[in-house]
C-alpha positions in Angstrom: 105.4 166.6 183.0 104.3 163.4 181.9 103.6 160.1 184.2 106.1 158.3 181.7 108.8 160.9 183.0 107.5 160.5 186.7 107.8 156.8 186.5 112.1 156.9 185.4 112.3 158.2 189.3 111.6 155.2 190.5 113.5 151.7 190.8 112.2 148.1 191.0 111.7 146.9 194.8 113.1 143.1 194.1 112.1 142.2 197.6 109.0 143.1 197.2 108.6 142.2 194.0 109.3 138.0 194.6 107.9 138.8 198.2 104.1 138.7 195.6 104.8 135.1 194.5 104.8 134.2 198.3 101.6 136.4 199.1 99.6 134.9 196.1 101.1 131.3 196.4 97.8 129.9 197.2 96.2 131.5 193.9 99.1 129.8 191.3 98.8 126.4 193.2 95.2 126.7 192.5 95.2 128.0 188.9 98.1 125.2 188.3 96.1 122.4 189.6 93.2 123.6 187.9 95.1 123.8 184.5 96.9 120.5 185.3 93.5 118.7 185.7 92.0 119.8 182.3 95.6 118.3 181.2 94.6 115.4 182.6 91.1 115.0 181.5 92.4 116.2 178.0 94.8 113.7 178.1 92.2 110.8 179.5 89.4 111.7 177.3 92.0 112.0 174.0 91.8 109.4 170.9 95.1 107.5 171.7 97.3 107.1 168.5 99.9 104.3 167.1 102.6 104.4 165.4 105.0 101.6 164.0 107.7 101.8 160.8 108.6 99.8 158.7 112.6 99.8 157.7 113.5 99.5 153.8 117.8 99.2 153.0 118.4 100.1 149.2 120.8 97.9 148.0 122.0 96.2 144.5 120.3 92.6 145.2 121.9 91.1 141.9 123.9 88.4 142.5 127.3 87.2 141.4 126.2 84.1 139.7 123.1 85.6 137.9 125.3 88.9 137.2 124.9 89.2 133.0 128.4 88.3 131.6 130.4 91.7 131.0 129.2 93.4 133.9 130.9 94.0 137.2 130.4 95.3 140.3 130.8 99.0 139.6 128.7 98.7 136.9 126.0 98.7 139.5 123.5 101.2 140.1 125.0 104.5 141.9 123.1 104.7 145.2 123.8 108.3 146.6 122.0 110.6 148.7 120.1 112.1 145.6 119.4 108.4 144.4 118.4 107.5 147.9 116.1 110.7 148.1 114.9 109.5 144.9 113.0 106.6 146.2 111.6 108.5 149.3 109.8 110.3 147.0 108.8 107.6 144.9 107.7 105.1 148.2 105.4 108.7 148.9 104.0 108.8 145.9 100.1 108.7 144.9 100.7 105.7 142.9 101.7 103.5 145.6 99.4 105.3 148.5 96.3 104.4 146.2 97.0 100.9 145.6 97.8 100.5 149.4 94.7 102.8 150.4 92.7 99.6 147.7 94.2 96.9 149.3 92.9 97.9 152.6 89.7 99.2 152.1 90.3 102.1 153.9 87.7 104.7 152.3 85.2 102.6 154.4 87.0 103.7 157.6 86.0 107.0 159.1 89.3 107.9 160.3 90.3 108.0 156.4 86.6 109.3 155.1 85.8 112.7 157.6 82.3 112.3 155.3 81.6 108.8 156.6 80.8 109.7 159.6 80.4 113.1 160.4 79.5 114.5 163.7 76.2 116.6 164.2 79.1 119.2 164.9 81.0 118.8 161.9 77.8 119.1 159.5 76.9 122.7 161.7 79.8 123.8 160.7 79.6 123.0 157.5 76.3 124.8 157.2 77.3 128.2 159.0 80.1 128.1 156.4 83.2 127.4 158.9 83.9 124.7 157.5 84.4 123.1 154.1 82.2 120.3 153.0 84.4 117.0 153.0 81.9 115.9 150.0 83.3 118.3 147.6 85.9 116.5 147.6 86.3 113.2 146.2 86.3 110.0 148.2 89.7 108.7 146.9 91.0 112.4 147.4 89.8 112.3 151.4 91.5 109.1 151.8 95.1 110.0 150.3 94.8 113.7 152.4 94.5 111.7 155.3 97.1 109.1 154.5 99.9 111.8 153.7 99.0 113.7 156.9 99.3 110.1 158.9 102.4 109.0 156.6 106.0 109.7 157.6 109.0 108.9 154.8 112.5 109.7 155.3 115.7 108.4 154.8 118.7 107.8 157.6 121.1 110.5 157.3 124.7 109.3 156.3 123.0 105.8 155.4 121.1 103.6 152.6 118.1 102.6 154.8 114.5 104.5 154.5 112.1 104.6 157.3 108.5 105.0 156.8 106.2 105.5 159.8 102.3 105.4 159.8 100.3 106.6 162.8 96.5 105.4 162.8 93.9 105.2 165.8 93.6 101.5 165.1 97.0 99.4 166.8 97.2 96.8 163.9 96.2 99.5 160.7 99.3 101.2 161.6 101.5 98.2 161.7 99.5 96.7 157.8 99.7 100.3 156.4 103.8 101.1 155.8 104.0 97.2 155.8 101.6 97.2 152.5 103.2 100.6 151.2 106.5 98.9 151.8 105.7 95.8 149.8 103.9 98.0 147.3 106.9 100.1 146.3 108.8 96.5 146.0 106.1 95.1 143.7 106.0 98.5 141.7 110.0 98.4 141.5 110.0 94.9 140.2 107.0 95.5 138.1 109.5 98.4 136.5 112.3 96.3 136.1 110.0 93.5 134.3 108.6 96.2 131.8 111.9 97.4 131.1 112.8 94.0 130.7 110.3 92.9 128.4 110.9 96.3 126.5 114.6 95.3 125.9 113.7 91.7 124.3 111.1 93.6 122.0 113.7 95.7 120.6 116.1 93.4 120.6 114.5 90.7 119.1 114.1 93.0 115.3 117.8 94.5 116.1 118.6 90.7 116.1 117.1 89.9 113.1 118.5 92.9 111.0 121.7 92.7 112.0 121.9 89.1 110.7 120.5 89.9 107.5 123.4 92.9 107.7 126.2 90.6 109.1 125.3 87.8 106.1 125.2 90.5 103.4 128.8 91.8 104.9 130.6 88.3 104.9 128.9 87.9 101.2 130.7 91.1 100.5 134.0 89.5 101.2 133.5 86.1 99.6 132.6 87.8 96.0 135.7 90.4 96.4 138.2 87.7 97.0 136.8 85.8 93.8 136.2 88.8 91.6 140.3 89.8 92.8 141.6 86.3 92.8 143.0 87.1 96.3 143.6 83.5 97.4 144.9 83.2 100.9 148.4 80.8 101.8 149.9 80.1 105.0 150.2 83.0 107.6 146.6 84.2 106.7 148.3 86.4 103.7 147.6 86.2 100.0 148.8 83.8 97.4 151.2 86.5 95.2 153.4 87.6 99.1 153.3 84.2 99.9 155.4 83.3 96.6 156.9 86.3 97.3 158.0 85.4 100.4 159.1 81.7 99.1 161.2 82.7 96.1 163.0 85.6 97.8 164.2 82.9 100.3 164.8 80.6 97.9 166.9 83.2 95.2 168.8 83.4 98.5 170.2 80.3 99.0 170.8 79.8 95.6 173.1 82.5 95.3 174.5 81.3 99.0 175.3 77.6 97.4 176.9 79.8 93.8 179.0 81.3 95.7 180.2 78.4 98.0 180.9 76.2 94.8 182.4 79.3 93.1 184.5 79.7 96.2 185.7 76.1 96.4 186.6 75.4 92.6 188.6 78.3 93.1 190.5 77.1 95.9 190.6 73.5 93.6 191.9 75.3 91.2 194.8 77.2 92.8 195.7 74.3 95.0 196.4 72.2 91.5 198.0 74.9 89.5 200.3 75.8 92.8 200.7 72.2 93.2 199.5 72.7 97.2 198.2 69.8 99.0 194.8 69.0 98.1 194.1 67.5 101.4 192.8 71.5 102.5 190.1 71.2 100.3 186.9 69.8 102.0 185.3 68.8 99.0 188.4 67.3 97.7 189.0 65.1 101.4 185.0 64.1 101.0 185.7 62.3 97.8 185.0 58.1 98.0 187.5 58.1 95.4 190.0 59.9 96.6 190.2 58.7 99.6 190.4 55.3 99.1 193.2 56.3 96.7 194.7 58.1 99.6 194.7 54.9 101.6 196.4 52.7 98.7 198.8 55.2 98.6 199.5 55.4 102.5 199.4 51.5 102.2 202.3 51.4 99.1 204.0 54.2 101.1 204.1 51.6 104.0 205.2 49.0 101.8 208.1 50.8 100.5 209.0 51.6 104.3 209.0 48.0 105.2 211.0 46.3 102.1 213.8 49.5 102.2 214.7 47.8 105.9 215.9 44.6 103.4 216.3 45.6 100.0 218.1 48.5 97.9 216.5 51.2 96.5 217.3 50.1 92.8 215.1 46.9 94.0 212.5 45.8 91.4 209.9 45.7 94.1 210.9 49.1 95.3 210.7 50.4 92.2 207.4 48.7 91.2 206.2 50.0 94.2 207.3 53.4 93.7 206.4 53.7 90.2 202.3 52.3 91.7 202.7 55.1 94.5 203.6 57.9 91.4 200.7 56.9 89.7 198.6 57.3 92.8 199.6 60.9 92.6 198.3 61.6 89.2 195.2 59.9 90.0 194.4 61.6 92.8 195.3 65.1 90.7 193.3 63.8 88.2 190.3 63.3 90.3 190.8 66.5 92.6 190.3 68.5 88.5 187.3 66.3 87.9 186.0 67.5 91.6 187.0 71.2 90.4 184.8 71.0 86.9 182.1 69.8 89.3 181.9 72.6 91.1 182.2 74.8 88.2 178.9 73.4 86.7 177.6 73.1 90.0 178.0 77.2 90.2 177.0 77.8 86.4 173.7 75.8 87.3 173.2 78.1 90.7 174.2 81.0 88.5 171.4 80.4 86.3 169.0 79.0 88.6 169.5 82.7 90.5 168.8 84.5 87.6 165.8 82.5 86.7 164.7 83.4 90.1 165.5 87.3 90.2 162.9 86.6 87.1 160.2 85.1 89.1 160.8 87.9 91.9 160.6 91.1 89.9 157.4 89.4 88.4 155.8 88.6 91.8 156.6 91.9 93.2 154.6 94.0 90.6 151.4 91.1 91.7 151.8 91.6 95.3 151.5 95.3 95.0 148.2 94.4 93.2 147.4 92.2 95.9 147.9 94.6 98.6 145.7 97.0 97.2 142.8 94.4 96.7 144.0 93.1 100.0 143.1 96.9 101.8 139.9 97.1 100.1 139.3 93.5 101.3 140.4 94.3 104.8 137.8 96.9 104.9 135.0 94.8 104.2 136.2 92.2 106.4 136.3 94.3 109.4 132.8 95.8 108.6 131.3 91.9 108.8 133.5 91.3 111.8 131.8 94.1 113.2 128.8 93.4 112.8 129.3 89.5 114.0 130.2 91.2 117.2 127.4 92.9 117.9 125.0 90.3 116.8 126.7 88.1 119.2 126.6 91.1 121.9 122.5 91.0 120.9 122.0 87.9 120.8 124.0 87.2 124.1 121.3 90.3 125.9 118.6 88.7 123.8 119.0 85.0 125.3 119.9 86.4 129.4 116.4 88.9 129.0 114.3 86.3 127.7 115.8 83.6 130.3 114.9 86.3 133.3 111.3 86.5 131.4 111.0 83.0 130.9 112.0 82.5 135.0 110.6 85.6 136.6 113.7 86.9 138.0 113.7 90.3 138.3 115.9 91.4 141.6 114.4 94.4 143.1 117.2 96.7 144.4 115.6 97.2 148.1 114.4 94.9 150.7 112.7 94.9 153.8 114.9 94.5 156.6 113.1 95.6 159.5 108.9 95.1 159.2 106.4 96.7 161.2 104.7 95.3 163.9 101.6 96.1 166.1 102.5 98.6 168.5 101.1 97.7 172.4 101.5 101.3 173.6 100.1 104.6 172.2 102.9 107.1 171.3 100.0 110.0 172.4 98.5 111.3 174.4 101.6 110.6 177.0 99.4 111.3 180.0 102.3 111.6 182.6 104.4 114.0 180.6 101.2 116.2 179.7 100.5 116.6 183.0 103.8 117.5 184.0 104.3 119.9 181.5 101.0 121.1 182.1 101.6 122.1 185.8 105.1 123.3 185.1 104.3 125.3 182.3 101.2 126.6 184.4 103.0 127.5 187.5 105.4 129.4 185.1 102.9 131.6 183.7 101.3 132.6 186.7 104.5 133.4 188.5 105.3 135.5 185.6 101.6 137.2 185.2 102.0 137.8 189.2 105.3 139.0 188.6 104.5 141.5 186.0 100.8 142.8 187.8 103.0 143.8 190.7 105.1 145.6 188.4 102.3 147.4 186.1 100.6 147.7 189.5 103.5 150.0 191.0 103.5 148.2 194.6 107.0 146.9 193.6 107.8 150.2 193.0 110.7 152.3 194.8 111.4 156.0 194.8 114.9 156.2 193.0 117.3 158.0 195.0 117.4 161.3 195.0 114.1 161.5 193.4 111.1 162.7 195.9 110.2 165.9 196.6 110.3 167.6 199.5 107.6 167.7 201.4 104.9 170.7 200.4 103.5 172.9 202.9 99.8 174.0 202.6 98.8 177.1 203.1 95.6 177.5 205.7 92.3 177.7 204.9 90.2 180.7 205.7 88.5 179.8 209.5 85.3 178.9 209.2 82.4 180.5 211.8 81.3 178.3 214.6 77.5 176.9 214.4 75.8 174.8 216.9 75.9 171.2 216.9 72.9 169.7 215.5 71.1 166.2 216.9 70.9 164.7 213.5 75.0 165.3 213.1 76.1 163.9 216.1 74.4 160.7 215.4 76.3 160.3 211.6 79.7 161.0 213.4 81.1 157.7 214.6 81.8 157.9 218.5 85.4 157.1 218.3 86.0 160.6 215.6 83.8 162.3 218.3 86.1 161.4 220.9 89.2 162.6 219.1 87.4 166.0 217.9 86.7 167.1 220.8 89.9 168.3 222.2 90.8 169.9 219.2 87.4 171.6 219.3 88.2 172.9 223.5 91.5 174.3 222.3 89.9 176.6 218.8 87.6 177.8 222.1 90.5 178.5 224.5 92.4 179.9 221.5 92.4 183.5 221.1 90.9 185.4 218.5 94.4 187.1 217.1 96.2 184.0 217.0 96.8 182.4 213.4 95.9 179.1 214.2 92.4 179.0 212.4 88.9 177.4 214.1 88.1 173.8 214.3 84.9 172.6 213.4 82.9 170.4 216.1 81.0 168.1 213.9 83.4 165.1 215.1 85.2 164.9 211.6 88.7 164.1 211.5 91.6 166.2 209.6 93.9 165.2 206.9 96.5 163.5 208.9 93.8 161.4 210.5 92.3 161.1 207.1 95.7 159.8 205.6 96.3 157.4 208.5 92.9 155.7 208.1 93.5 155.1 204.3 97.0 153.4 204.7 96.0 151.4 207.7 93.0 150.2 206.2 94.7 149.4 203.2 92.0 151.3 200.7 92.6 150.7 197.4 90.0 153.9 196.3 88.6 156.8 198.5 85.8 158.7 197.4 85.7 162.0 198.3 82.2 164.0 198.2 82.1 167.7 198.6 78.5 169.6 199.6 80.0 172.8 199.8 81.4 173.1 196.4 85.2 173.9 195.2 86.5 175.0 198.5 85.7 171.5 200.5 87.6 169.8 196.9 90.8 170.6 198.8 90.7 167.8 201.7 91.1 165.4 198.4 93.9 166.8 197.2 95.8 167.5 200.4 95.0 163.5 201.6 96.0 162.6 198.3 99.9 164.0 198.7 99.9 163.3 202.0 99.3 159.6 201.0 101.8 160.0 198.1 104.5 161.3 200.8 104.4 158.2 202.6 105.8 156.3 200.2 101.9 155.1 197.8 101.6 155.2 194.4 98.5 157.2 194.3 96.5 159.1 191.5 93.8 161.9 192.1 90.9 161.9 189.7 89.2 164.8 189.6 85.1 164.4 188.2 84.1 168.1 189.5 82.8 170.2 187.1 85.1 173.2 187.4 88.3 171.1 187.7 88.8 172.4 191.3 91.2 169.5 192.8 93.0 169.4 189.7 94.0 172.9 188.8 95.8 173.6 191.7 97.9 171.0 191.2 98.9 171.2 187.5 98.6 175.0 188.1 96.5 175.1 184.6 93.1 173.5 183.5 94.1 172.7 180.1 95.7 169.5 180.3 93.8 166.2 178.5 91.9 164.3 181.1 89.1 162.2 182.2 86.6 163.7 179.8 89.2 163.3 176.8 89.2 159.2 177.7 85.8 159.1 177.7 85.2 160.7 174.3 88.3 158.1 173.0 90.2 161.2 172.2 93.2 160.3 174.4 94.9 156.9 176.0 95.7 156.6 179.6 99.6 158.2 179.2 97.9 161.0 178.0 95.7 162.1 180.5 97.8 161.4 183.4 100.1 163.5 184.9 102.1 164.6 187.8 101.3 167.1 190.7 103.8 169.7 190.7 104.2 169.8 194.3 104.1 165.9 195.2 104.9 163.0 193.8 101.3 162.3 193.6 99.5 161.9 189.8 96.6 163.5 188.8 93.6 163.1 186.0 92.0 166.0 185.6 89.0 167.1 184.1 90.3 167.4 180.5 89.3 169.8 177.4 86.9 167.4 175.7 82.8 168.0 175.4 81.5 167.0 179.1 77.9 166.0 177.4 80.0 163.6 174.9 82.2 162.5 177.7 79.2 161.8 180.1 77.2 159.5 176.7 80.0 157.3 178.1 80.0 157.2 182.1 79.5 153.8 181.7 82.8 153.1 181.2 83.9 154.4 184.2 83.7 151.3 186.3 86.3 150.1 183.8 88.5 152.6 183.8 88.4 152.6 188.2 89.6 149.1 187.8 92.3 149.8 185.4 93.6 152.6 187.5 93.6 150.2 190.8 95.3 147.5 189.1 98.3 150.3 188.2 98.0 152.8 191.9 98.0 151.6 195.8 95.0 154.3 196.0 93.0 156.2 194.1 91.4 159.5 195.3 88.1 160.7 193.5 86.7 164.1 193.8 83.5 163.9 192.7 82.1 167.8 194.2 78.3 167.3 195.2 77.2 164.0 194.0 74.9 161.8 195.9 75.2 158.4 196.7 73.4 157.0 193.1 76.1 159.1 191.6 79.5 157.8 193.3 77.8 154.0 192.6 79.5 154.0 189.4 82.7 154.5 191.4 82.5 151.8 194.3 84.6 149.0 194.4 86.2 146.5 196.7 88.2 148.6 199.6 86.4 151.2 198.9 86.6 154.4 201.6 84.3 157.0 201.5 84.5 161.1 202.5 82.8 163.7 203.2 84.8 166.7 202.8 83.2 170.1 204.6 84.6 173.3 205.8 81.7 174.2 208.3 78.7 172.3 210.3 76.1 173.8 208.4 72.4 171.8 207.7 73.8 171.2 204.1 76.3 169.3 205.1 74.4 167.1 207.8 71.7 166.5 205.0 74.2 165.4 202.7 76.1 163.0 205.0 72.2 161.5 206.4 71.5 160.9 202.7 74.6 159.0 202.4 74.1 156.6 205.1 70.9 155.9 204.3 71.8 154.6 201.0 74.4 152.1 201.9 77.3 154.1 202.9 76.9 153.8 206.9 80.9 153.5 207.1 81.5 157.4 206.0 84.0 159.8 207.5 83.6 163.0 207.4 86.9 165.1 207.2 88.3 168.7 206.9 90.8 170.7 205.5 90.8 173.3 208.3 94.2 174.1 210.2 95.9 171.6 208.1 100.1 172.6 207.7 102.3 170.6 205.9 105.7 171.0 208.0 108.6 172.7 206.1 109.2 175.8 204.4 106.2 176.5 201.6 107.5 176.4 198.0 107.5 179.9 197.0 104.6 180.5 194.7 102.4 178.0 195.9 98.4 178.6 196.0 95.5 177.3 197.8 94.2 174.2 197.0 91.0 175.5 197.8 
């Protein structure tokens, strides 16, 4: 049975455990105030440190009235997050830092130059090799190391604006620094855009020029096709031969329009005379001069007639003179309306020919504008090739004359400006003394609550028997009775008078006692049993008790019987047994070949190893372990370590240590420190030993036996001596 199994029967006393924070609240204040003041001198004593930004927005600063013709506004540059991140990398950059770093001066500062001035401290540790040599390095390489550790760039999330933050020892460097580095990257971006500028009017000054001598050559081109092809332009921008085209194939058409109207009209002449109609139908005829002033003369005799039948007879001469003028008006109006009618006939024989002159003329012009148009494609061609090229010398030349105008005037709009500049910071962003401090205590009281907290849990004080998990309580079985001797002088005087006082009752009733009876024989040396024994230790509050035994193995049991009796009322305690036989130990692991102390002395075993469990209490036991006891002992001085370890983790700690004299328990000693001597009779070895004792430091020692001690309860079957 391990102590890792032992310690699952046991629960965590809360109570108790917080009850440690109030025991030890003197020790945490002090340790906090003491932690809090090196805060505070830390924080006094500290370099202070500035810091102050400078604000850049990145923006298209072109204007709309200096805006090249042709462009627009979303011609502009893209400014995204990626663009943005862009230019935090380039306002970082070792460019810019080293023209700042120039314009400052700041190698001659030691807070940029570590080898400027170096500290007697710095150059030891340079020597012993902790610490590279800053003149490795070179000088403009210290400076920029220092300047990106200082140097803080970043953009605004969800925004156009950068920030960039310098922090230096001196209030106005770190207000000049991103101030210059801001001003710097605006220089560089304009010095950019100027180079690019005067890059364009280089190149575009020989485009220029060839593209003139190609645009001349082009229109040249045309001029000596249009001659060589006799493609002479007309009206309507279109060649001479469609132009005529166009002219005689309007022209054939109203010629055969005016045929057929004089065709159409001599007809109607015609049939209006041979029908003998009325001519007064015919427009042409009713248009005539002539025949209408022969239509008056007649409308006048017919009048005439009228007026002189109203007096005179039909047979009249007048009447008849007049009638025979007004018949004669008829044939000359006949006569006339045929002459109208041959008109018109010529007047369509002439259309008739003119028309077929001009389907001539047609027909011929057709077969030359085909030849045109096929020149005139060809001529397009080269026309559009000069026109072309016309437009992009123009486009050049336009580019050409706004580059070398921005040249000419310096204006080169840098897309960025400083809206927000740095200025010198009145107040050190560190050290913040107040919040140090705070933090400082807080964080302190913290800790040592917790380290309090968890030494009274490794210690086992805050420790609880889980229910159901103790033992019963073991009952011893007697010692043998030892023989009475006399008292000696020397004796009496070790024996404290109070433990003579309480012996010697005990010591009247072994006398009364009879001899048959099974109570065995007290000794009268004034030592105390192991009840006694027990009731000292937790009163006094012992954290170890060393137990001494003169007489060998057999007096090894009072150890072991104070040590459960200790463990039954409710102590974490641990038995380590240092005799040379492993007499405490064995009976209570029932076997002597289980690692112990000698096994962590010789490092061949840890502490969960060598501990274990008495099988009749809930007391733990080291024993003496399998390992080489001359290797062990080459490392006794460890034991002191190993006592303090074990008192941090138990209330007590029990040490059988067999005969050893006082030089040899010194090792053991510590603060609340008890120490036995164990006997089993009041023999001159015994007294010898206990004089020894006293007179080398140990005037406080108790002297205790195992005789007629009974643990109350039935024994566990099985059970052995401890003796």
């Amino acid at each position: 049975m391990s102590v890792q199994s032992a310690a699952a029967d046991v629960d965590v006393d809360l109570r108790q455990l917080f009850a440690s924070l109030a025991r030890h609240w003197l020790r945490i204040l002090v340790v906090a105030l003491a932690v809090t003041g090196l805060a505070f001198a830390f924080a006094s004593l500290a370099t202070p440190h500035y810091k102050a930004q400078t604000k850049l927005l990145i923006e298209t600063r072109e204007s709309v009235f200096t805006r090249p013709d042709g462009t627009a506004d979303n011609d502009k540059p893209i400014l995204d997050e990626e663009g943005v991140a862009s230019q935090v990398e380039v306002i970082s950059s070792t460019d810019i830092l080293k023209q700042v770093a120039s314009k400052l001066n700041l190698s001659r500062l030691p807070e940029f130059d570590e080898a400027a001035n170096m500290s007697a401290l710095g150059r030891l540790l340079v020597i012993v090799g902790l610490k590279s040599d800053p003149n490795e390095i070179a000088p403009e390489e210290r400076v920029l190391k220092k300047m990106r550790e200082k140097l803080n760039v970043y953009s605004v999330e969800k925004s156009r604006v950068i920030v960039i933050e310098f922090s230096s020892e001196d209030p106005r460097l770190a207000a000049d620094i991103p101030n210059a580095i801001a001003d710097t990257y605006i220089s560089v971006q304009g010095n950019a855009k100027q180079e690019s500028n005067a890059a364009a009017t280089d190149w575009l000054a020989p485009e220029i020029a060839d593209l003139s001598k190609r645009v001349k050559d082009a229109e040249a081109k045309v001029a000596d096709f249009r001659a060589q092809s006799d493609l002479l332009m007309g009206g309507n921008n279109s060649v001479l031969p469609t132009q005529q085209l166009s002219e005689l194939s309007s022209e054939l058409s109203k010629v055969r329009a005016n045929r057929a109207a004089a065709e159409a009209t001599a007809d109607g002449v015609r049939k209006a005379l041979q029908n003998g109609g009325s001519l007064d139908a015919v427009p042409e005829v009713l248009s005539s001069d002539l025949i209408q002033r022969l239509r008056e003369r007649q409308v006048e005799l017919r009048t005439n007639i009228a007026d002189l039948s109203t007096t005179l007879l039909g047979n009249h001469p007048r009447i008849r003179a007049l009638k025979s003028q007004l018949a004669d008006m008829d044939g000359q109006i006949r006569n006339e309306a045929e002459k109208i009618m041959k008109g018109l006939m010529t007047q369509a024989q002439t259309a008739q020919a003119r028309e077929n002159q001009l389907v001539a003329d047609v027909n011929t012009m057709k077969a030359a504008s085909a030849r045109a148009g096929e020149q005139q494609v060809e001529l397009d061609a080269l026309q559009r090739d000069a026109n072309a090229q016309r437009q992009l010398l123009e486009s050049y030349m336009t580019r050409y004359r706004e580059a070398s105008s921005r040249n000419d005037r310096n204006y080169l709009p840098v897309d960025a400006r400083v809206f927000s500049r740095a200025v010198v910071p009145s107040e050190p962003y560190f050290p913040k003394i107040v919040p140090i401090v705070s933090a400082a205590f807080v964080g302190a009281l913290l800790l040592m609550a917790i380290a309090t907290l968890l030494g009274e849990l490794f210690s086992g004080r805050a420790m609880r028997p889980a229910t159901g998990a103790r033992f019963g309580r073991i009952e011893q079985v007697a010692m043998p009775i030892a023989r009475q001797e006399p008292l000696a002088a020397e004796t009496r005087a070790v024996v404290p008078a109070a433990e003579q006082s309480q012996a010697e009752p005990d010591a009247a009733t072994v006398a009364d006692a009879p001899a048959e009876e099974a109570e065995p024989a007290r000794s009268t040396l004034g030592e105390v049993d192991v009840d006694k024994a027990a009731e000292k230790l937790i009163a006094s509050g012992a954290a170890r008790a060393i137990f001494v035994s003169p007489e060998g193995d057999e007096a090894a049991a009072s150890a072991v019987l104070v040590a459960r009796e200790v463990s039954d009322a409710g102590l974490r305690v641990l038995l380590l047994d240092l005799t040379a036989s492993g007499a405490a130990s064995r009976p209570m692991l029932d076997s002597g070949l289980f690692p112990g102390i000698t096994d962590l002395l010789a490092s061949e075993a840890q502490f969960s190893d060598v501990i274990h469990a008495d099988l009749y209490s809930d007391c733990h036991v080291i024993p003496v372990g399998t390992a080489d006891p001359a290797r062990a002992m080459r490392a006794a001085d460890r034991l002191p370590i190993i006592m303090q370890s074990l008192t941090t983790a138990y209330d007590l700690v029990v040490v059988e240590c067999g005969p050893a004299d006082a030089q040899g328990i010194g090792r053991l000693v510590g603060e609340a420190t008890e120490v036995f001597l164990s006997m089993l009779e009041a023999d001159d070895e015994v007294t010898q030993a206990a004089v020894k004792l006293i007179e080398n430091g140990y005037p406080e020692l108790t002297l205790v036996t195992p005789l007629g001690h009974e643990t109350p309860g039935n024994p566990v079957p099985g059970r052995r001596s401890a003796a």
